[in-house]
C-alpha positions as CSV (number, residue, x, y, z in Angstrom):
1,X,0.0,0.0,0.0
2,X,3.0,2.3,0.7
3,X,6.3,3.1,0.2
4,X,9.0,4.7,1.5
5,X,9.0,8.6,1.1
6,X,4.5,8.8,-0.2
7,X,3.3,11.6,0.6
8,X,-0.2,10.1,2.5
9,X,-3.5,11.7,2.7
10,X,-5.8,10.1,5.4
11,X,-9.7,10.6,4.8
12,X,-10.9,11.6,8.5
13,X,-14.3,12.1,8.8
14,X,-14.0,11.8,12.9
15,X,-16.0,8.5,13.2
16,X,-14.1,5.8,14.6
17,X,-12.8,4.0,11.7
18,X,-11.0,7.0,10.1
19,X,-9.7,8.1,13.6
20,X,-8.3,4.8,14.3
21,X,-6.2,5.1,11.4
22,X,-4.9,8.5,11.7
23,X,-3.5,7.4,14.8
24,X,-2.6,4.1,13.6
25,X,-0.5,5.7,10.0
26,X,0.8,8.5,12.4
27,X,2.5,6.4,14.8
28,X,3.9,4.3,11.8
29,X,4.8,7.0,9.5
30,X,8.5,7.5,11.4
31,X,9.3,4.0,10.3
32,X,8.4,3.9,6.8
33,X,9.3,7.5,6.3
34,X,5.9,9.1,5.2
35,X,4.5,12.6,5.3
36,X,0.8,12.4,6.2
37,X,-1.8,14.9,5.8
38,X,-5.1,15.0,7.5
39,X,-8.0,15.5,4.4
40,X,-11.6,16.5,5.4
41,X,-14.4,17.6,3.0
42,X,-17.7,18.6,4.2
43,X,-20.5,17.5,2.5
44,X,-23.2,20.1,4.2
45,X,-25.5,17.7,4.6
46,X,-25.9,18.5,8.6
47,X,-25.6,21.8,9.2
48,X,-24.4,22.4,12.4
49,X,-23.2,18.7,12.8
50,X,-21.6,18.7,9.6
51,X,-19.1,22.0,11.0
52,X,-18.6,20.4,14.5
53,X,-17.0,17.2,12.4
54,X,-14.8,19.6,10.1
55,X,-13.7,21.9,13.4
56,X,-13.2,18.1,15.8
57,X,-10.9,17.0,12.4
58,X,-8.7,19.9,12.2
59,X,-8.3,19.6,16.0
60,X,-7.1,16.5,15.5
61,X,-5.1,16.8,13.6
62,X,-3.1,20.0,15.3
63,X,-3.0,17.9,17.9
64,X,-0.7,15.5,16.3
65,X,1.4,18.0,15.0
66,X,-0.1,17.4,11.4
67,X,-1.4,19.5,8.0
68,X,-5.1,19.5,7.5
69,X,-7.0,20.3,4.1
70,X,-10.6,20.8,5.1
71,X,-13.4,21.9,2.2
72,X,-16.8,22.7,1.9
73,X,-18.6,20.9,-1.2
74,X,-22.4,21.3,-1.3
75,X,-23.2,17.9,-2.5
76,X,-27.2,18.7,-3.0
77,X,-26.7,21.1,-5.7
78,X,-25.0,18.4,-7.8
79,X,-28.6,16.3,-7.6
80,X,-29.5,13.4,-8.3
81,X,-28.0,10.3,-5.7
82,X,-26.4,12.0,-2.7
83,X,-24.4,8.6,-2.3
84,X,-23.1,9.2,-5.4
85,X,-22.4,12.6,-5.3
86,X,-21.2,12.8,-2.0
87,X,-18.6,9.7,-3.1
88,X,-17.7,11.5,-6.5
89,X,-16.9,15.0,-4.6
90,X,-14.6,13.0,-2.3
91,X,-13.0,11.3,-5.1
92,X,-12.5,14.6,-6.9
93,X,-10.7,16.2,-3.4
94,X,-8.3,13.5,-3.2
95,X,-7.0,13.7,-6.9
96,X,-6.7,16.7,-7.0
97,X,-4.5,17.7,-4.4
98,X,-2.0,14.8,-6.0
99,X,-0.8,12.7,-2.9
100,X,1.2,9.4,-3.7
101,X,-2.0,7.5,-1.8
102,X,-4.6,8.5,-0.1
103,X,-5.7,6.0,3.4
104,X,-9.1,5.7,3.6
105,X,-10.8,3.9,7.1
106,X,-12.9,1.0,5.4
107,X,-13.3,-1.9,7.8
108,X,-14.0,-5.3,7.1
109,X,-17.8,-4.8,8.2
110,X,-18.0,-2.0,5.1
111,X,-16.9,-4.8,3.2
112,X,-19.3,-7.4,4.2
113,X,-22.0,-4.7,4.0
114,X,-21.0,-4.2,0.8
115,X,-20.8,-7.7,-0.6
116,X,-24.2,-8.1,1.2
117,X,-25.7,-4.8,-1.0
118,X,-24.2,-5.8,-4.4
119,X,-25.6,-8.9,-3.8
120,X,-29.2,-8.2,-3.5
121,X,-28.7,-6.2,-6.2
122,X,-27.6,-8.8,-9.0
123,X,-24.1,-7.9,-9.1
124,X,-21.8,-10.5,-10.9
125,X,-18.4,-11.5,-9.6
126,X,-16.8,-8.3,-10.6
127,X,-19.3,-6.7,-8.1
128,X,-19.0,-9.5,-5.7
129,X,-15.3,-8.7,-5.7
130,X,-16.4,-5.5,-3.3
131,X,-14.2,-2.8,-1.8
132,X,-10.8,-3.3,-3.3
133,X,-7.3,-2.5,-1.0
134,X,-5.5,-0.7,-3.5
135,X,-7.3,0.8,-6.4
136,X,-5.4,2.3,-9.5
137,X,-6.3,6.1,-8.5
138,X,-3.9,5.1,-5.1
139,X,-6.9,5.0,-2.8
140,X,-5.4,2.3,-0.5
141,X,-7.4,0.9,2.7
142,X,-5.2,-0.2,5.6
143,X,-8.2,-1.6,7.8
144,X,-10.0,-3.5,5.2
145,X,-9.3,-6.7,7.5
146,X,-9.8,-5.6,11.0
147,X,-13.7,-5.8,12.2
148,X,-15.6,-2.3,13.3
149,X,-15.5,-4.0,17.0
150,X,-11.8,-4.2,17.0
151,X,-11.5,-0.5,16.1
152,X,-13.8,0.7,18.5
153,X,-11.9,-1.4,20.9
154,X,-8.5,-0.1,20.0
155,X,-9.7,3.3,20.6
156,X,-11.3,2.9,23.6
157,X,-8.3,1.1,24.9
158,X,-5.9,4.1,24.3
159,X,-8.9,6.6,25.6
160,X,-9.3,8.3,22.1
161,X,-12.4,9.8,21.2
162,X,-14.8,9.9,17.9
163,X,-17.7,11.8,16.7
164,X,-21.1,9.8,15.8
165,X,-22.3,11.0,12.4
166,X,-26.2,10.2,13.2
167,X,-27.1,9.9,9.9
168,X,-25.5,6.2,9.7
169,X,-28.4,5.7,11.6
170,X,-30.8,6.6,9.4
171,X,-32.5,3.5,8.0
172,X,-34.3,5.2,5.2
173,X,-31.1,4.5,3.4
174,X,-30.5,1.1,1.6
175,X,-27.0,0.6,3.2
176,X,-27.7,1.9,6.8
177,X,-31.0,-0.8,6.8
178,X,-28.4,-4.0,5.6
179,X,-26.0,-2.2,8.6
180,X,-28.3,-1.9,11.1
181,X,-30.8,-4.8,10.3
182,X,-30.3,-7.5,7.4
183,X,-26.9,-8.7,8.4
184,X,-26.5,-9.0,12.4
185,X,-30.4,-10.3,11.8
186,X,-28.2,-12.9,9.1
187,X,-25.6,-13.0,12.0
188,X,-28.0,-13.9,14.9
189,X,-30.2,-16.5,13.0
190,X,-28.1,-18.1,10.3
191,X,-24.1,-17.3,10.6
192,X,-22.6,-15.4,13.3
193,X,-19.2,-15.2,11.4
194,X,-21.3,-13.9,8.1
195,X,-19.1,-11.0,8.7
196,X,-15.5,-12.6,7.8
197,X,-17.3,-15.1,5.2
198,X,-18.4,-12.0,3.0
199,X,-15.3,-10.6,3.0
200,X,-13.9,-13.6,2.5
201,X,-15.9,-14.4,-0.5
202,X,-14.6,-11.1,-1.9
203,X,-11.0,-11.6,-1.8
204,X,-11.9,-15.2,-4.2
205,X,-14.1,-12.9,-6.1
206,X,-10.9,-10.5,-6.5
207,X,-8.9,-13.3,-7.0
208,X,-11.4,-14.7,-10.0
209,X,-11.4,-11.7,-11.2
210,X,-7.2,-10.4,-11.5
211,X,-7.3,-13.8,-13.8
212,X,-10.3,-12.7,-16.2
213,X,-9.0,-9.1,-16.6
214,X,-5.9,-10.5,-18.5
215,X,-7.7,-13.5,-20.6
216,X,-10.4,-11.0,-21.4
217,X,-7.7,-8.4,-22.5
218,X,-6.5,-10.3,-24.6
219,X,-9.9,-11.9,-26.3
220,X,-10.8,-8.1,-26.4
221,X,-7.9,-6.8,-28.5
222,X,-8.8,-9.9,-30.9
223,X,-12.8,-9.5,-31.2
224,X,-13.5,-5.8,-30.6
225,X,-13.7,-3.3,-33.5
226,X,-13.0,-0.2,-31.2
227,X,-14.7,2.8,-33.7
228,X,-14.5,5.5,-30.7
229,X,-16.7,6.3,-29.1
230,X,-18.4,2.8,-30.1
231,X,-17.3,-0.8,-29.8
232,X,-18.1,-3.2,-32.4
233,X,-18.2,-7.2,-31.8
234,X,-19.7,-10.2,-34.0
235,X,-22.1,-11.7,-32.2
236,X,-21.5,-14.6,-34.4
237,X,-18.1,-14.2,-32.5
238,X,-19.4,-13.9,-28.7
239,X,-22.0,-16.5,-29.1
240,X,-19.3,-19.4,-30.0
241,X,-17.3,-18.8,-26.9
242,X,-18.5,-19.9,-23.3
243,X,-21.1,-17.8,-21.3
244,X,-18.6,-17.0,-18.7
245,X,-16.3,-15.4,-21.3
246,X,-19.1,-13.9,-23.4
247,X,-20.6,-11.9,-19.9
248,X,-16.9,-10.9,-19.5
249,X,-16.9,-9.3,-23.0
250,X,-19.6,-7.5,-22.8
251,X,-18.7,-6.1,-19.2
252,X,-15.9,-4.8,-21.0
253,X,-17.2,-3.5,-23.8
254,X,-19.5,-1.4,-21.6
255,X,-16.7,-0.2,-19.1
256,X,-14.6,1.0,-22.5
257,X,-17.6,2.7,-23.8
258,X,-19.1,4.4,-20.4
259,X,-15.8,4.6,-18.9
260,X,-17.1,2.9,-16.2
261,X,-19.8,-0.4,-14.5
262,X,-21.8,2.8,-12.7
263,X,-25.4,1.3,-12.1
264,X,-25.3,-1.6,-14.7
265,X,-25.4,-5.1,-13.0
266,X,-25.9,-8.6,-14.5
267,X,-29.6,-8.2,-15.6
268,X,-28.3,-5.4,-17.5
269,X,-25.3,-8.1,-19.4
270,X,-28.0,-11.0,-19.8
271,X,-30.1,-8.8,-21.4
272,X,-27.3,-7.8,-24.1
273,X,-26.8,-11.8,-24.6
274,X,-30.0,-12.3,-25.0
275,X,-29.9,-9.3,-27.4
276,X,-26.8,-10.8,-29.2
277,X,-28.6,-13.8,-29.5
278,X,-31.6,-12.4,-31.1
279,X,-30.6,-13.9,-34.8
280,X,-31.4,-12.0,-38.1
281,X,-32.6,-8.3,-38.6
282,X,-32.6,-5.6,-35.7
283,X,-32.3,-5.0,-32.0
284,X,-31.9,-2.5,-29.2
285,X,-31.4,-3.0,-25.3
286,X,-30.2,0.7,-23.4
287,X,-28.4,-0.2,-20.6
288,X,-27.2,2.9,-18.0
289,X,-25.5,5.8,-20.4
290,X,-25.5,3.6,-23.0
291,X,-27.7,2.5,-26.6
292,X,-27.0,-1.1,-27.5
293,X,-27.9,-1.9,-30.9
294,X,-27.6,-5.1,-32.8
295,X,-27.9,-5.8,-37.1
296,X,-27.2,-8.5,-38.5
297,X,-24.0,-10.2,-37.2
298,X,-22.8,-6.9,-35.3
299,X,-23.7,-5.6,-31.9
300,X,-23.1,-1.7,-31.2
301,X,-21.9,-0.4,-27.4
302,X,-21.6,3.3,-27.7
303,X,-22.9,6.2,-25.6
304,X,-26.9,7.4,-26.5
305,X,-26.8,9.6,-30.1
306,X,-27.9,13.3,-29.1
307,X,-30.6,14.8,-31.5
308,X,-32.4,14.0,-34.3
309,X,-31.9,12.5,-37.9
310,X,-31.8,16.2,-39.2
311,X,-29.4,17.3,-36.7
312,X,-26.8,14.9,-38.4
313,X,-27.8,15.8,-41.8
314,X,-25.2,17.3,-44.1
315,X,-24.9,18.8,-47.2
316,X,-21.2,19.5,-48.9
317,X,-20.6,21.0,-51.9
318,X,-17.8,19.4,-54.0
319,X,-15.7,20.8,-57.0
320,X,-14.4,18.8,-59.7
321,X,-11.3,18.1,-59.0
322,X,-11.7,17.8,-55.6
323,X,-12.4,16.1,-52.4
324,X,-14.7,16.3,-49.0
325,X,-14.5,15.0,-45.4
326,X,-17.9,13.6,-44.2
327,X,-18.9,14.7,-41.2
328,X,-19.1,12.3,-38.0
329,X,-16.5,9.8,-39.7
330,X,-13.1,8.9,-40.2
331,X,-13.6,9.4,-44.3
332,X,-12.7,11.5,-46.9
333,X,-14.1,11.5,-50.5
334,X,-12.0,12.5,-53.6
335,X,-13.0,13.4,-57.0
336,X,-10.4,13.0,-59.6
337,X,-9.8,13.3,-63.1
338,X,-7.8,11.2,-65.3
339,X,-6.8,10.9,-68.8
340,X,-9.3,8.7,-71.1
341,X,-7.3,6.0,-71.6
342,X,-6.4,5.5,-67.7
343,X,-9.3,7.2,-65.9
344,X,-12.0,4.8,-67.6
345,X,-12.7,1.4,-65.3
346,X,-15.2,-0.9,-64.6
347,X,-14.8,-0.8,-61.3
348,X,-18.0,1.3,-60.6
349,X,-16.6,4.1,-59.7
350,X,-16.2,6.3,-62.9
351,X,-18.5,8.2,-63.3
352,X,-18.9,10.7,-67.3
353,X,-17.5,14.1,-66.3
354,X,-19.4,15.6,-69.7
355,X,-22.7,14.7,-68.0
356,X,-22.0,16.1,-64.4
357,X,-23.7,19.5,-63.9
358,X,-23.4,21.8,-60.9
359,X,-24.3,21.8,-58.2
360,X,-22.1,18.7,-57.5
361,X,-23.0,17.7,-53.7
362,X,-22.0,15.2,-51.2
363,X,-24.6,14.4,-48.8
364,X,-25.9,11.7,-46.6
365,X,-28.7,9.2,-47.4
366,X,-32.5,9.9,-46.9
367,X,-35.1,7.0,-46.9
368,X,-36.3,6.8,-50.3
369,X,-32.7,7.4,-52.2
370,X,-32.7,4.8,-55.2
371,X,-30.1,4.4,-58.1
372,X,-29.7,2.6,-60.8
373,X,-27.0,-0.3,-61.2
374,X,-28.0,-1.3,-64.1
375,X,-30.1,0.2,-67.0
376,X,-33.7,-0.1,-66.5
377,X,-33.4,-0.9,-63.1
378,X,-34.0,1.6,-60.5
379,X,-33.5,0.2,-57.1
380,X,-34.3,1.9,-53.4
381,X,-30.6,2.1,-51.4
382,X,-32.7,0.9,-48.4
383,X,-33.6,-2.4,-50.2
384,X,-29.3,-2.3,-51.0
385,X,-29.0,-2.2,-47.4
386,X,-30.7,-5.1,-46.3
387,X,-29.4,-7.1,-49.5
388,X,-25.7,-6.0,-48.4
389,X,-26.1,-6.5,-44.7
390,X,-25.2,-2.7,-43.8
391,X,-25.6,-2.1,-39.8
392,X,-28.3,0.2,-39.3
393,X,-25.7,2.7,-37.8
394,X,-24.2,2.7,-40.7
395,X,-26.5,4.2,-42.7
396,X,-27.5,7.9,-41.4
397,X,-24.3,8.6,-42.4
398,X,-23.9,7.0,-45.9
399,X,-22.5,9.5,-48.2
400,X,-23.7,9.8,-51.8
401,X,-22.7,12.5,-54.2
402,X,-25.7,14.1,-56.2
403,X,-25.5,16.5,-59.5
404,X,-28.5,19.0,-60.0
405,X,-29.8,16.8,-57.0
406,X,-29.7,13.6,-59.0
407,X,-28.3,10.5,-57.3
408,X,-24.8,10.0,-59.7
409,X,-22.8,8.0,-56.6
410,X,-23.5,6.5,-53.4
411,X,-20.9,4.4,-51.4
412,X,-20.1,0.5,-52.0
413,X,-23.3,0.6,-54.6
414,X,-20.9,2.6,-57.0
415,X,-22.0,5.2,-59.6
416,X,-25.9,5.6,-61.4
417,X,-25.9,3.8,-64.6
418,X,-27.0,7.1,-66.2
419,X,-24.2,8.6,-65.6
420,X,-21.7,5.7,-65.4
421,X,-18.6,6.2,-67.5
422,X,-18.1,4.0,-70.7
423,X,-14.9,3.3,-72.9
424,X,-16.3,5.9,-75.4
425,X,-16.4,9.1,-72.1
426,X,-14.1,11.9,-73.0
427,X,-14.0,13.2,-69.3
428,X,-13.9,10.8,-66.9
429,X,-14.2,11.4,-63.2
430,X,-13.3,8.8,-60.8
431,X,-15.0,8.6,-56.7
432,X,-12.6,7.4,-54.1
433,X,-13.1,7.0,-50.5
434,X,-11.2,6.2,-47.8
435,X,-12.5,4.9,-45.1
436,X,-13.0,1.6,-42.5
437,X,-16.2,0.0,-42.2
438,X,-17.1,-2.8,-39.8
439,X,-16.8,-5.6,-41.9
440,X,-13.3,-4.4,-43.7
């Protein structure tokens, strides 16, 4: 958790937990040679209460001869959760004042409690795996082991006193109700060391875990198309593997994409398998801050679009030679001419520069687009779509070029019959694209 010459920051809120380890990391920090300071931040949740803590804190910590950074955050103007609010606010006070770690007073009862809540609420093992020791942003938690009544006892012991946050009484909250209630009524009826077994079933859970993080890294890097900010996989793909490495995937394809596993638990990861599994034609599952969508073989992760259709519509005016980016996408379309004898192919892509009139326009595709491949027959791009297995999030997108607002080009389909160069053209204008689509 430490090493020699960290600078520490100890979360002390003044309950027992957090004051048993200020006193435990200051009588250490001489031998492993570490500079502590003393963080408080006060939430404003309890008025008075909330100021005693912050002024008992600083006292403390003057007292032991130490620095003390104590703020003021008002967590209810952030809204929704105050849980979460209150625990991103903390998070946000300890980066940013850039210690090497920062020691925060979690017990092994947080930890059962924990286990017990994520539990209930469907988590799999990843969430079973509870309140981690050392987590990659330094938070580090010395007391993760030691049971609340050894604490209090410790403390007690050396005549040290703590403040009572009343609040942790307040059973209208989910947590304080499994505290106070569900598990010593587990305890007294069922296991009276349900305590250690919890936690104990989170270190295997952890354990489990480290070894899935690397096999899944590396099935990851082999089956996800990563198209920021989406993630592409086949479901054909996910669907041959095993279950266990399939829910693994998927949990990982929705951290990448959120940037985090806030408030989606396993209903939320059967419901994509079952949505991966949903066979031919279309399908949509949102999970928290995200829109799943599956077509055909591909399934989408990606954060929810914002605005309409029309709101992604463009419309880009192109010159002969000459080329256009299209919005939204890694692509760029080019317009070149070439001599007769090497400009003409059959390709698709030439299109009769004598018959091109301005305005010469690259847009997107709108439902009920057609052009024709061959003479005589006229065909609706949607139609070309389902025939060539396109992902619907393809399509919005789709650039076409248009002259005197005629169809002449549209992507993979190649050029309008009508205007398709032949060996006889005596301008010929070729379309390139570059670009990366799902199935290159």
């Amino acid at each position: 958790m430490f090493a020699s010459g960290h600078r520490v920051g100890i979360a002390v809120s003044g309950g027992a937990d957090s004051v048993c380890l200020l006193h435990i990391l200051h009588e250490i920090a001489p031998r492993w040679d570490l500079s502590l300071t003393v963080l408080h931040l006060n939430h404003q949740l309890r008025g008075t209460e909330s100021e005693e803590d912050a002024a008992f804190v600083a006292g403390l910590a003057a007292a032991l001869g130490l620095p003390a950074i104590v703020e003021r955050v008002d967590v209810r103007a952030a809204g929704g959760n105050l849980e979460e609010a209150g625990r991103d606010a903390r998070r946000e006070f300890y980066r940013k004042h850039g210690f090497d770690r920062v020691a925060t007073g979690h017990t092994l009862n947080d930890q059962a409690e924990t286990v017990l809540y994520r539990l209930i609420r469907g988590s799999g093992t990843a969430g079973l795996s509870g309140v981690r020791p050392v987590i990659d942003e330094g938070l580090v938690r010395p007391l993760i082991e030691c049971e609340r009544t050894e604490v209090e006892a410790w403390l007690c012991e050396r005549g040290i006193v703590w403040r009572d946050d009343r609040t942790n009484c307040d059973v209208k909250f989910a947590r304080n109700r499994i505290r106070h209630e569900l598990l010593p009524y587990l305890v007294r009826e069922f296991n009276s060391s349900l305590p250690g077994t919890l936690a104990q079933m989170a270190v295997m859970a952890r354990d489990e875990e480290e070894y899935w993080q690397a096999e899944i890294a590396v099935a990851a890097s082999r089956l996800f198309v990563r198209r920021p900010p989406a993630v592409l996989v086949r479901t054909t793909d996910l669907l041959s593997l095993p279950t266990a490495v399939s829910r693994r995937l998927l949990r990982r394809a929705v951290e990448e994409t959120k940037g985090d596993l806030r408030s989606v638990d396993s209903s939320h990861i059967e419901a994509l398998l079952r949505l991966a599994a949903g066979g031919e034609g279309h399908g949509r599952v949102q999970v928290p801050g995200l829109d799943v969508f599956r077509s055909f073989e591909w399934l989408r992760i990606a954060p929810p679009r914002i605005g309409t259709r029309e709101d992604h519509d463009y419309v880009i005016p192109l010159t002969i030679p000459g080329s256009a980016a299209i919005p939204e996408a890694e692509s760029t379309v080019y317009l070149e001419v070439g001599p007769v004898e090497t400009g003409y192919t059959e390709d698709g892509s030439s299109l009769d520069g004598d018959l091109l009139a301005d305005p010469v326009e690259l847009r997107n595709w709108h439902p009920g687009d057609q052009i024709t491949r061959r003479a005589g027959s006229s065909e609706k791009i949607k139609a070309l779509f389902q025939e060539e297995r396109v992902p619907i999030w393809e399509r919005q997108g789709w650039p076409v070029i248009t002259s005197r607002g005629k169809i002449v080009w549209t992507r993979r389909f190649g050029v309008d019959a009508e205007f398709a160069a032949t060996a006889e053209s005596q301008a010929v204008v070729r379309v390139l694209e570059s670009a990366n689509f799902a199935d290159d």
